[in-house]
C-alpha positions as CSV (number, residue, x, y, z in Angstrom):
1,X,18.8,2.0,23.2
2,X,19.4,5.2,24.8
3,X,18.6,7.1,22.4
4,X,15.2,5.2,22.0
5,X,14.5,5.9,25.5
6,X,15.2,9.2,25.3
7,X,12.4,10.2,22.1
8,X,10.1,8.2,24.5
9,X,10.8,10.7,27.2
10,X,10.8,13.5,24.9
11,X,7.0,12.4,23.6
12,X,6.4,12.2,27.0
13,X,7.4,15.8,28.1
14,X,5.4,17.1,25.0
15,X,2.4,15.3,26.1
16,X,2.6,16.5,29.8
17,X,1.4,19.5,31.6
18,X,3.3,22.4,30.1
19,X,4.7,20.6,27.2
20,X,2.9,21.4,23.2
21,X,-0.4,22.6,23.3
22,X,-0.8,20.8,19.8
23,X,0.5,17.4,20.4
24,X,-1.1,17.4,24.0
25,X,-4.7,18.0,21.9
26,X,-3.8,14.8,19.4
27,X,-5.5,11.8,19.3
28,X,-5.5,8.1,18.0
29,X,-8.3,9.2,15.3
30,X,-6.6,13.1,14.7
31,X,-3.1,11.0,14.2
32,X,-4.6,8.3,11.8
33,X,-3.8,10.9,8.5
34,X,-0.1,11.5,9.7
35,X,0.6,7.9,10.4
36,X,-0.6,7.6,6.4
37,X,1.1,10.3,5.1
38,X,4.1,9.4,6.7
39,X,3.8,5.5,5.8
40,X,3.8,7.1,2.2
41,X,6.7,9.6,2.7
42,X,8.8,6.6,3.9
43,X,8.2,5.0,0.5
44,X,9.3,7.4,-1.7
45,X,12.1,7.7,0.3
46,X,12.8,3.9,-0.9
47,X,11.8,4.9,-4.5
48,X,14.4,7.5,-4.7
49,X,17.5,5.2,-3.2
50,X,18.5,8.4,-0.5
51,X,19.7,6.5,2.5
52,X,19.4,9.7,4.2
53,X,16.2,10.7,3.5
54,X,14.8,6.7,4.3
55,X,16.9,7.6,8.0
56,X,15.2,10.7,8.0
57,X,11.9,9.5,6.7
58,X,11.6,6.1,9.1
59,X,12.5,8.4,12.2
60,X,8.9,10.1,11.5
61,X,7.0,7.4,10.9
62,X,8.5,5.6,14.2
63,X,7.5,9.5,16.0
64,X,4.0,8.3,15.0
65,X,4.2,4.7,16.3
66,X,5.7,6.8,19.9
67,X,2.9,9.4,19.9
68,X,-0.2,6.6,19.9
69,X,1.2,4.5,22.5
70,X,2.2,7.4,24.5
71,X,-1.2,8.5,24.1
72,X,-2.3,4.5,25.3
73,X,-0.4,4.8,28.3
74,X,-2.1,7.8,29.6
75,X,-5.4,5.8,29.0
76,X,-3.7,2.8,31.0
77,X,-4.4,1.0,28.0
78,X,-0.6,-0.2,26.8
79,X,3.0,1.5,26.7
80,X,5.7,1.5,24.2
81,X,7.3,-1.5,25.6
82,X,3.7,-3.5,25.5
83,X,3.7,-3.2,21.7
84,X,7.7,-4.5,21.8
85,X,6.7,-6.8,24.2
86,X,4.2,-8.1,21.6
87,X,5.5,-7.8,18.5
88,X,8.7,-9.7,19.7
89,X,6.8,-12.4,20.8
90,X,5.1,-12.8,17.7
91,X,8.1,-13.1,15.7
92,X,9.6,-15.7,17.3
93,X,6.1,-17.5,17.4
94,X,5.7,-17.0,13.9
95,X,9.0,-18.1,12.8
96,X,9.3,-21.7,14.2
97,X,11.9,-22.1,11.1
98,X,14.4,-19.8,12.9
99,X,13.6,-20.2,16.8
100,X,12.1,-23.6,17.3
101,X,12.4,-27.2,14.9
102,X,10.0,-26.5,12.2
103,X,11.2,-26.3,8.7
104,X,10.5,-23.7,5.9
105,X,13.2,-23.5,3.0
106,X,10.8,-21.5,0.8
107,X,9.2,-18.0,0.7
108,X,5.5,-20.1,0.2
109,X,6.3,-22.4,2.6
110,X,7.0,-19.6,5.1
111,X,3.4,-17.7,4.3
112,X,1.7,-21.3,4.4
113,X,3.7,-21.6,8.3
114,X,2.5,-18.0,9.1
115,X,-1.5,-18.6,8.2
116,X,-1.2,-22.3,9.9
117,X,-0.1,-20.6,13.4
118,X,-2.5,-17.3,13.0
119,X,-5.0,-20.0,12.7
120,X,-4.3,-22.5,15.2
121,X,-1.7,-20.8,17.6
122,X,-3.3,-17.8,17.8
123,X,-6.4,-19.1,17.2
124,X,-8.0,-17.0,14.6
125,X,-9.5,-20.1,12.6
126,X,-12.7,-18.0,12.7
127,X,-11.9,-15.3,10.5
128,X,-12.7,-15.4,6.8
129,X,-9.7,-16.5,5.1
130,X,-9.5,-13.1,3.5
131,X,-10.0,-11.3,6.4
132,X,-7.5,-9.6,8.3
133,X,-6.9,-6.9,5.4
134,X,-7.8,-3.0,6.5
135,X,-10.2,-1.6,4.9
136,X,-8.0,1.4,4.4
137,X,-5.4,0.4,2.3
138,X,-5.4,1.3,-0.9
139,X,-7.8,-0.4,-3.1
140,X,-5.6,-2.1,-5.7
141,X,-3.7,-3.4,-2.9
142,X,-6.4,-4.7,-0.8
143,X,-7.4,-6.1,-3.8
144,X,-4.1,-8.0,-4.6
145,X,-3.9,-9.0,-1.0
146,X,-7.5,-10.4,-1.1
147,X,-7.0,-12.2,-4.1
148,X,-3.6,-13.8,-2.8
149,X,-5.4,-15.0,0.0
150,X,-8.3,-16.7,-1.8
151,X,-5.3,-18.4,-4.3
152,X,-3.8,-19.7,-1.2
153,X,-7.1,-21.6,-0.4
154,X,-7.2,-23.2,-4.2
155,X,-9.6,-20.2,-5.4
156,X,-7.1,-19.8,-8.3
157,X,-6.7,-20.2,-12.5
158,X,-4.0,-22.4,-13.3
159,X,-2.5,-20.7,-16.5
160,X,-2.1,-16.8,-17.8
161,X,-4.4,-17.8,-20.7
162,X,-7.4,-18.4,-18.2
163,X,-6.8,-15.3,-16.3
164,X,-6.3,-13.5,-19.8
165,X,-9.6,-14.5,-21.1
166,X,-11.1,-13.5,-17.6
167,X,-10.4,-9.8,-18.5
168,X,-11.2,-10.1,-21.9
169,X,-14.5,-11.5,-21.0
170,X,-14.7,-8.1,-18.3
171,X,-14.0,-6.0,-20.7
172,X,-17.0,-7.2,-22.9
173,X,-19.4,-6.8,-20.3
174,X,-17.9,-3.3,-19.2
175,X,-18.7,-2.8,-22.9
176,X,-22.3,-3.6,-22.8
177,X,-23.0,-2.0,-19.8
178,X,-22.2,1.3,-21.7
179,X,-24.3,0.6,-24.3
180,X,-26.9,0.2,-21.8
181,X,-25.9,4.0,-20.4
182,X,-26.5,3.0,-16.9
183,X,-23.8,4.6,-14.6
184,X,-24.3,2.3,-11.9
185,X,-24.0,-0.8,-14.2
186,X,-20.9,0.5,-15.7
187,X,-19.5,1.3,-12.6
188,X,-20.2,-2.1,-11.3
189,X,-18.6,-3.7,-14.5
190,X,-15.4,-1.2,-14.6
191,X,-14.8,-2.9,-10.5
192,X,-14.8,-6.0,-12.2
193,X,-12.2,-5.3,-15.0
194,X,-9.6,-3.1,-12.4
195,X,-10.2,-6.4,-10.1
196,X,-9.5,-9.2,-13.0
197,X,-6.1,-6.8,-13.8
198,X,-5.1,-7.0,-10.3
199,X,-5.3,-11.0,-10.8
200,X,-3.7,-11.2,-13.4
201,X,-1.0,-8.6,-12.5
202,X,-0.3,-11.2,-8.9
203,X,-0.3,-14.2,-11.5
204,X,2.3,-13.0,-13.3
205,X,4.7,-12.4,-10.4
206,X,3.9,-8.5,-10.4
207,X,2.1,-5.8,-7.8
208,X,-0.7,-4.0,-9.2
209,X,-0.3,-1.0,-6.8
210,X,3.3,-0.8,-7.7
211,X,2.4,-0.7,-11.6
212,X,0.2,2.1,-11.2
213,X,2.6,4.1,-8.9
214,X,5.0,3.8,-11.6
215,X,2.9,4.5,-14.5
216,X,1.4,7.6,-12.7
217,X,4.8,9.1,-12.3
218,X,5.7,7.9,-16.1
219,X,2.6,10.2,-17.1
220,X,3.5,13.4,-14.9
221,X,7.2,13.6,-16.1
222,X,6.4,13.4,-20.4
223,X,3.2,15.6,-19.9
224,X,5.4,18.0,-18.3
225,X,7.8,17.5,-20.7
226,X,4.8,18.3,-23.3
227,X,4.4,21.3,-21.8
228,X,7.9,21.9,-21.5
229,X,7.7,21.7,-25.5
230,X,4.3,23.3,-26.4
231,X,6.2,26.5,-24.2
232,X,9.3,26.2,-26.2
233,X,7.7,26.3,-29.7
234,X,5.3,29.0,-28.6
235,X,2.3,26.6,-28.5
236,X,-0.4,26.8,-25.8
237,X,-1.9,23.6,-24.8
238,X,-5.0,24.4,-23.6
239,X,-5.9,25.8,-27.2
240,X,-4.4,22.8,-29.0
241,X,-5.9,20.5,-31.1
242,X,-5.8,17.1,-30.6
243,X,-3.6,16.2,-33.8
244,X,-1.2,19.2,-32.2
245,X,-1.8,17.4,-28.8
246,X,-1.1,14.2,-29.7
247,X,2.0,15.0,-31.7
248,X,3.5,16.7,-28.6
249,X,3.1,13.6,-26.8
250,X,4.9,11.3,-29.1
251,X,7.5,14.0,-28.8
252,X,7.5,13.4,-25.1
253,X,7.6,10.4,-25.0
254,X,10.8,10.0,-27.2
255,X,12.6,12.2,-25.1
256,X,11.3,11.2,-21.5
257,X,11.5,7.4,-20.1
């Protein structure tokens, strides 16, 4: 705890008179991308299983949490110990399974407890029940988070097949709506397929966000290992053909996971 108290006094002395002429000129909205990038950072930290670089990594992102409520206080708006204060309070609110006599022996039972008491203890029963999701996240996730929410309320299929044929029946009308040639149309319908994947990505038990994370870095590491090849057999890729091209990819792909 000491050494907590001690990062809040040193963003205090680099907020104050004579302290950093840089972090003295932040604010909430100039700090909103570092609080991102930082969020991220923390997570490939995760993905690469370096307990040193998560330390190392988490220790930034909390900087962040330190710098907008220092930046609160000074505006008389809330301190450090105010967000504490608060999120302490709702833990223990929000866990009556752990802190008080309610019962909860399941991971669904728990989010079913969490949305009963955001609705009725803390009174939020006016908010759409997919509300509550920033607008900022990341689309695929805000879309998987939205579409957990409206399965929670019934708005679900009840077998893969259905959710199968969903994005079958999106891809056909993805297909007509390049027939037609009408970017915005296409557009439109290429939403809905991305949308029905996310679906049926949570229905199977899987995160949508995470798949494409995964398959993103999948593509980097064989194309560069395409490239690694094309150099080693003299070949340039930018003049390839696509037979050429495509054969250097099966190649990668033999040799890279």
């Amino acid at each position: 705890m000491d050494e907590f108290r001690r990062l809040v006094e040193i963003m205090a002395c680099l907020r104050a008179n004579g302290g950093c002429e840089w972090d003295r000129a932040q604010t909430h909205e100039t700090l909103r991308q570092y609080l991102v990038e930082e969020t991220y950072e923390v997570i490939d930290a995760i993905r690469g299983g370096n307990p040193d670089s998560l330390c190392e990594e988490l220790g930034d992102l909390l900087l962040q949490i330190l710098f907008h409520a220092q930046i609160a206080s000074e505006n008389g708006q809330f301190d450090i110990t105010d967000v504490i204060t608060s999120i302490s309070e709702k833990m223990v609110r929000r866990h009556p399974h752990v802190f008080g006599d309610a019962t909860a022996d399941t991971p669904d039972a728990v989010s079913r407890q969490w949305d009963h008491i955001k609705k009725t203890v803390e009174n939020r029963s006016n908010e759409s029940i997919i509300g509550g999701i920033p607008k900022e996240f990341p689309s695929l996730l805000r879309a998987a988070k939205m579409s957990k929410k409206a399965a929670r309320a019934g708005f679900d299929w009840q077998r893969t097949e259905q959710v199968l044929r969903k994005v079958e029946e999106e891809l056909s009308e993805l297909k007509d709506a390049m027939a037609e040639g009408d970017p915005a149309h296409t557009e439109h319908e290429l939403g809905d397929v991305l949308f029905s994947l996310v679906n049926l990505a949570r229905f199977l038990g899987l995160n949508a966000e995470v798949a494409m994370v995964s398959v993103n870095e999948r593509f980097e590491r064989r194309f560069r290992e395409m490239e690694k090849i094309a150099a080693e057999t003299g070949c340039s890729i930018e003049n390839a053909d696509m037979p050429t091209l495509d054969r250097l990819w099966e190649t990668a792909k033999k040799s890279t996971p």
